[in-house]
Each structure stands twice: as C-alpha cells, then as structure tokens.
C-alpha positions in Angstrom: -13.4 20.4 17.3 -15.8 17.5 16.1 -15.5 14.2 17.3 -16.1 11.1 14.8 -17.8 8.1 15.9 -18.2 4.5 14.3 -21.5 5.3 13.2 -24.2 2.2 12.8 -23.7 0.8 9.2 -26.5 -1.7 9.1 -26.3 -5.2 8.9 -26.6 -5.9 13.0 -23.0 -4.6 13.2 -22.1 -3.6 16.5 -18.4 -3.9 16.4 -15.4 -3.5 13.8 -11.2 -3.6 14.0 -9.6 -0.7 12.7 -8.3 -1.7 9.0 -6.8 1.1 7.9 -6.0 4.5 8.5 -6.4 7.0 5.4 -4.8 10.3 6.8 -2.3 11.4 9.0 -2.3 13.4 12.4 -2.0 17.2 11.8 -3.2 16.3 8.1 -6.3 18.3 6.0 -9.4 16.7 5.3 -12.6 17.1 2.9 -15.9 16.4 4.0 -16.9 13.3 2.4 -13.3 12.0 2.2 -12.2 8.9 3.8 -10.6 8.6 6.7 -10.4 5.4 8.2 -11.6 1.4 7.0 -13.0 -0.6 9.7 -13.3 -4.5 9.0 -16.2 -6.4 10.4 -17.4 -10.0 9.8 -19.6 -8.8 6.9 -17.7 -6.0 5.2 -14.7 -3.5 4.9 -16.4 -0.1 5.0 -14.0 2.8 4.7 -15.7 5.5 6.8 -16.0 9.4 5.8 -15.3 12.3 7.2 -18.4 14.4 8.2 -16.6 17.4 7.9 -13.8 19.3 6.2 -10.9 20.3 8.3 -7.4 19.6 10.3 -7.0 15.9 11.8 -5.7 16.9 15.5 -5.9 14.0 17.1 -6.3 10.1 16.4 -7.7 7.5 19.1 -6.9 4.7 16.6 -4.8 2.5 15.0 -4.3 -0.4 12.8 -6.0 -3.5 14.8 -7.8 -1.7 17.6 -11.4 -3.1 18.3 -14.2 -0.5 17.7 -17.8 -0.1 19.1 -20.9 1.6 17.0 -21.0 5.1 18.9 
C-alpha cells in the first residue's frame, strides 16, 4: 500500500482545502494521473498520483483543510 501526502509545491505553501476529488474509492489509477485538486491562496494545483494502482482508501473530501506532509 503507498500512502500519498500533500507534497510541498513551492510558493511558502504550507496548507491547502481539498478542491476536488478526481477518482473514486476502489477505482484504478495511472501513475502520473490526477487524483485530487487542492486550493490554496495562490493556486489550484491538481495533485498526481505517484504510482499506478487500486484507490483503497480516501482520508479526504471536498472542503477538508490539508497540511504539506
């Protein structure tokens, strides 16, 4: 299983709000695809996948507050 974090995207960012979800629970996924947009002060970044595989579980949803790492 492999875990993704809100990675550091530059700009002093330290925090985003989910934004929008790009695939489902129990869905397929491509490395490189995107999964998820997070919304900050600066920028909508849509965030990829770092690997291919099955989404199992998600920890997020539409709104939720996110910290880098």
């Amino acid at each position: 299983m492999f875990q993704v974090k809100f990675a550091d995207i530059g700009e002093g960012i330290h925090e985003g709000v989910v934004f929008k979800i790009h695939v489902d629970t129990d869905g397929e996924v491509k490395e490189g695809e995107s999964i998820m947009a997070i919304e900050t002060d600066k920028v909508t970044a849509d965030i990829p996948s770092p690997v291919s595989g099955k989404i199992v579980k998600m920890d997020w949803k539409p709104g939720d507050r996110i910290e880098v790492g």
